[in-house]
C-alpha positions in Angstrom: -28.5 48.5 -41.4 -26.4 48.3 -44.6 -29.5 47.6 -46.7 -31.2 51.0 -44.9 -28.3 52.7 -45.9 -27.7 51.8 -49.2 -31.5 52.7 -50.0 -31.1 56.0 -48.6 -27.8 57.0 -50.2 -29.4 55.7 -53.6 -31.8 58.6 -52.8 -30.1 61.1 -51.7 -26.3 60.9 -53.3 -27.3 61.6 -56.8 -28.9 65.0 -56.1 -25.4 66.0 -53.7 -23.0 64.8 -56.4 -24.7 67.2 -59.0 -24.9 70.1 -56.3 -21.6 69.7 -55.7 -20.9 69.6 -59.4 -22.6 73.0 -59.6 -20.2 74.5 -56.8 -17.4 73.5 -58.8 -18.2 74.3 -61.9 -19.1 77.8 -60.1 -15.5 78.3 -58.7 -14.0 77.1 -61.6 -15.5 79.5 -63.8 -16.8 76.8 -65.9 -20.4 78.3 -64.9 -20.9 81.9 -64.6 -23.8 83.8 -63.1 -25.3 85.0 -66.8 -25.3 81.2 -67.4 -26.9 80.3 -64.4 -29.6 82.9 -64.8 -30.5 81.9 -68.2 -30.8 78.1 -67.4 -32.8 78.7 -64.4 -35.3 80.4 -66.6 -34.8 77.9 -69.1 -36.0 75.2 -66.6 -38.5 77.0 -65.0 -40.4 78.0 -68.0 -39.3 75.0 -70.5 -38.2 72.2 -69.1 -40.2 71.7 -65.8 -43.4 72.5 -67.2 -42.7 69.8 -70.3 -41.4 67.2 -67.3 -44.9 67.9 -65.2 -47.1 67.7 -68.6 -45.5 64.3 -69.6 -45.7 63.0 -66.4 -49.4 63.9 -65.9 -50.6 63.3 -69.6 -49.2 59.6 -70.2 -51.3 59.0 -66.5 -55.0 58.0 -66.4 -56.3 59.9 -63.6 -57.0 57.2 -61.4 -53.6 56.7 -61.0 -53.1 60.7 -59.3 -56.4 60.5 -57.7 -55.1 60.3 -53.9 -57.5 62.8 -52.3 -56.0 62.2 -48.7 -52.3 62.4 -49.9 -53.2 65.9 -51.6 -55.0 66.9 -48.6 -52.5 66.5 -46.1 -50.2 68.2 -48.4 -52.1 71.2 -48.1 -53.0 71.1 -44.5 -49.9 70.5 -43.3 -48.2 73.4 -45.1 -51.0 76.0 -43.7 -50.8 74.3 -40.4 -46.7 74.7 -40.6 -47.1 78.4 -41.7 -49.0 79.1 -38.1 -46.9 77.0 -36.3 -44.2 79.1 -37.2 -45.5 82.4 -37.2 -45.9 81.6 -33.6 -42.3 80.7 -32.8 -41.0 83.5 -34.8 -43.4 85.6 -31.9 -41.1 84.3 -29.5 -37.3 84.2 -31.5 -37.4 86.7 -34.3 -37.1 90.4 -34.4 -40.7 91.6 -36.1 -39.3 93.0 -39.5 -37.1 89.7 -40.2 -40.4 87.2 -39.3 -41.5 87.1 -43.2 -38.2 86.0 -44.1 -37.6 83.8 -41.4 -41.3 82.1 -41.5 -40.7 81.6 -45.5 -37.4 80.1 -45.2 -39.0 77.5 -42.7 -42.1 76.5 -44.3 -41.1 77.2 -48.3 -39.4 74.0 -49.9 -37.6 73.7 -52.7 -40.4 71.0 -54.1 -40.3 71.6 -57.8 -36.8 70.5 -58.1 -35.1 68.9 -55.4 -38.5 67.2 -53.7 -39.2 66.0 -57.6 -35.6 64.7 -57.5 -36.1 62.7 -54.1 -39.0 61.2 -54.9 -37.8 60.0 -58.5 -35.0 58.5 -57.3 -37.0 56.7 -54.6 -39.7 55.6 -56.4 -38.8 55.8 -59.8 -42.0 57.2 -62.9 -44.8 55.0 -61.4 -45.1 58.0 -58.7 -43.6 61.3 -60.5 -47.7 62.0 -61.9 -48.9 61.9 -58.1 -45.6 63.9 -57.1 -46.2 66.6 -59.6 -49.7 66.9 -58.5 -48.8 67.2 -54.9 -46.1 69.8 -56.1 -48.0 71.6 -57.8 -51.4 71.6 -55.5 -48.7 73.0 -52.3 -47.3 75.7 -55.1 -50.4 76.7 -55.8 -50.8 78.5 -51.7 -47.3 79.2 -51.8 -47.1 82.0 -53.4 -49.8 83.7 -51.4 -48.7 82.4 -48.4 -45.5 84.1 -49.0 -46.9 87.5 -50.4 -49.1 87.4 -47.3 -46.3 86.6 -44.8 -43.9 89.1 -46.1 -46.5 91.7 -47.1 -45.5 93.9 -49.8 -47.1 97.4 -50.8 -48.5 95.8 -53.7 -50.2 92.8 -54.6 -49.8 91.8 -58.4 -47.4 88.6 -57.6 -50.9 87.0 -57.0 -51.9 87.5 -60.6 -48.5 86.0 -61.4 -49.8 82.3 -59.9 -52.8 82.4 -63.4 -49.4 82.7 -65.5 -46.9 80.3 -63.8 -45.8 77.6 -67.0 -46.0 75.0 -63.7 -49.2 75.6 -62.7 -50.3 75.7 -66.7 -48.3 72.7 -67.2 -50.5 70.5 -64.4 -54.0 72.0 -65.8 -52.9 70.8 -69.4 -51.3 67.5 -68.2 -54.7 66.8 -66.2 -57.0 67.6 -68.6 -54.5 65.4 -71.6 -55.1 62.6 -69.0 -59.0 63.1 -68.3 -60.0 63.7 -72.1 -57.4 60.7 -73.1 -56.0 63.1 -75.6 -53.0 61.2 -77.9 -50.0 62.6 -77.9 -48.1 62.3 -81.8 -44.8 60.8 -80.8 -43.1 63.3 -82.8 -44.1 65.9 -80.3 -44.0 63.7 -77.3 -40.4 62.7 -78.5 -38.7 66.1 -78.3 -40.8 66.8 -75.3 -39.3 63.8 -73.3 -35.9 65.4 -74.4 -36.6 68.6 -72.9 -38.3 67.1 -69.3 -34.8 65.1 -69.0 -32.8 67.8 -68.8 -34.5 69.6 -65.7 -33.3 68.1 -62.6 -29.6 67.9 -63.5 -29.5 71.1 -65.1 -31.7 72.7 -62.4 -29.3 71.0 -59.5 -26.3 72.3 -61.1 -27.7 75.4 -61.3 -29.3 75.3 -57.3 -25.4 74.1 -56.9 -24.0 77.3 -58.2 -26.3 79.4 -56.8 -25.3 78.5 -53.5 -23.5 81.5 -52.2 -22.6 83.2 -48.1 -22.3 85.9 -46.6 -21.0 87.0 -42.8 -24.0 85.9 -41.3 -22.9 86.2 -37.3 -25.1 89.5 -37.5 -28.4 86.9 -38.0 -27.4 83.6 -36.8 -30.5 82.7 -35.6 -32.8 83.2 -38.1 -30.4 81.5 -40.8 -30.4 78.6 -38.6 -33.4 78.8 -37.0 -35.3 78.5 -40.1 -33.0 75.5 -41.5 -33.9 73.4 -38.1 -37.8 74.2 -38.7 -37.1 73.6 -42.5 -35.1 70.3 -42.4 -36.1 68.7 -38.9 -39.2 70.3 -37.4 -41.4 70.1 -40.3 -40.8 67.0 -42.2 -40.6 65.2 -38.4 -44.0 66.7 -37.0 -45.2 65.9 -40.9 -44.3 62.9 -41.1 -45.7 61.7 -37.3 -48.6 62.6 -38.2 -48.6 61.1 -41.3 -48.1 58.0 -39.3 -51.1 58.2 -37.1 -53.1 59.2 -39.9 -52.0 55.8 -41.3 -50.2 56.5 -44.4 -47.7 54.2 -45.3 -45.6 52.9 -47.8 -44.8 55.3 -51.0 -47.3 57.4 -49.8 -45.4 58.3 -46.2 -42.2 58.2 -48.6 -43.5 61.1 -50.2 -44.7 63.2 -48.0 -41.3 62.6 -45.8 -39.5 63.9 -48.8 -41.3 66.6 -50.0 -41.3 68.0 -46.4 -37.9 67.7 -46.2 -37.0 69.7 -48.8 -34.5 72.1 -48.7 -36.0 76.1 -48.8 -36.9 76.7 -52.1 -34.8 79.2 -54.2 -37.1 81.1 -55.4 -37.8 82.2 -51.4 -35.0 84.7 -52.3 -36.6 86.5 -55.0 -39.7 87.1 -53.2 -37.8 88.3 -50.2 -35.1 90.4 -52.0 -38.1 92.2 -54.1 -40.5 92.8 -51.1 -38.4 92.8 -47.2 -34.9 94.8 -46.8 -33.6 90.9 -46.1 -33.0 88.9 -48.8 -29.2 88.1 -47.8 -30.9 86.4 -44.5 -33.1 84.3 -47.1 -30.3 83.4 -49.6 -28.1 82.3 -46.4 -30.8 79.9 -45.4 -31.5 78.5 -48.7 -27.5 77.6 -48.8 -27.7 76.5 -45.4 -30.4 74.2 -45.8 -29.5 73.1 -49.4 -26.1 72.1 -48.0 -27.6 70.4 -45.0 -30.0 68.4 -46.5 -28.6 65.5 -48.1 -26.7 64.2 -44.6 -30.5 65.1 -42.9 -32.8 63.3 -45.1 -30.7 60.1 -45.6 -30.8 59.6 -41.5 -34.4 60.4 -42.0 -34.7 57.6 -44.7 -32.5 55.4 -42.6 -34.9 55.2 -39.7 -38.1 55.1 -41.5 -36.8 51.8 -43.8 -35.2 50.4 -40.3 -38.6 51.0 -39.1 -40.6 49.2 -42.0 -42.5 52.8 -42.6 -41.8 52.8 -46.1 
């Protein structure tokens, strides 16, 4: 059990220790929300998109071509989306369903799900991860402008433009067309992809903010359990019986388990009348996740699953 342990806290305690870092630096007004803003954009536009590029460039494709790992990925999160439009039928008020199905199904995978499965698995399965990342971001977005329905429709034009999605199309076609990269570019480049995920989980750390949420307890945690338990434990069953194993069930156990993704706030702040409900649930669930996903961990290496 202390072997179990130790591989799970390997995993997880890295990416707590920054958050936590992020919190303090917050209260301590060593961080500031202009700061926090700024590197945010930094990462999402910069330094992700360099990390994904890297990772999918220095790859020959036959490494990322896991068809069946992709198109779970993708299944699962449409089938999750349903499944939870049909409990929010039965729990949630109607005009706080978009906010609660996005919290439950949306995970924080660019960042955080990166993080998990780095520290797991180390840069022999970051190419396949930001593949699988970007292949679930990719319906995300219109799953979420579909769910929460706005009066307008131009986030969808926003997915042609996203420096992630660009990233992955560049990195792929690097890797197909073995394109060389000059080491004087692919140098500086390197710099700038290791910088994301401790600046982005300082950042996710200082973001993480609450209100007085007794007035909608039970879509805060309502979402959180579907977020953190339901899906990654119906995910990674199936997985299971669909006989995936080893790094491959790793990875989808992980990226399901995600925490919500931050940028679930932003889409619900611009298009519902909720977005304190969807920032309460991406602090609950960030907060939460650590603790859940090592016991996850825990029993799947007790039970030779990965």
């Amino acid at each position: 059990m202390l072997a179990q342990f130790s591989f799970a806290l390997d995993i997880t305690a890295p990416i707590l220790i920054l958050l936590i870092l992020g919190i303090a630096f917050r209260r301590t007004g060593f961080l500031d929300q202009h700061f926090i803003n700024i590197a945010n954009s930094f990462v999402f536009n910069i330094t992700l998109p360099c990390l994904l590029f890297f990772s999918l460039a220095n790859t020959t494709l036959s490494q990322v071509n896991n068809i069946p790992l992709f198109l779970f990925g993708v299944s699962y999160t449409l089938g999750s989306v349903f499944l939870f439009w049909l409990l929010s039928l039965m729990f949630i008020k109607q005009d706080k369903r978009g906010v609660f199905i996005q919290g439950a199904f949306r995970g924080n995978l660019g960042i955080i799900g990166i993080a998990l499965v780095l520290n797991a698995y180390g840069t022999e399965m970051l190419a396949v991860a930001s593949l699988y990342m970007a292949l679930i971001a990719i319906i995300d977005n219109p799953l979420a402008i579909l769910i929460l329905k706005p009066k307008e429709h131009s986030a969808y034009r926003s997915i042609l433009s996203n420096p992630i999605i660009i990233a992955v199309v560049l990195g792929l076609v690097f890797s197909a067309l073995q394109i060389p990269i000059p080491s004087f570019i692919r140098q500086p480049g390197q710099y700038l992809a290791q910088m994301t995920l401790p600046l982005a989980l300082i950042c996710i750390g200082g973001s993480l903010f609450w209100h007085n949420f007794r007035g909608h307890q039970k879509e805060v945690i309502g979402a959180t359990l579907c977020k953190l338990i339901l899906m990654p434990l119906l995910g990674t069953l199936l997985a299971i019986n669909l006989d995936f194993k080893g790094q491959d069930l790793g990875l989808i156990y992980l990226m399901l388990s995600s925490p919500t993704a931050v940028s679930s706030y932003v889409m619900a702040k611009k298009m519902t009348a909720h977005g304190t409900i969807a920032a309460e649930i991406i602090a609950l669930s960030t907060a939460s996740s650590s603790l859940v996903i090592t016991a996850g961990l825990i029993v799947l290496k007790t039970l030779a699953y990965i």
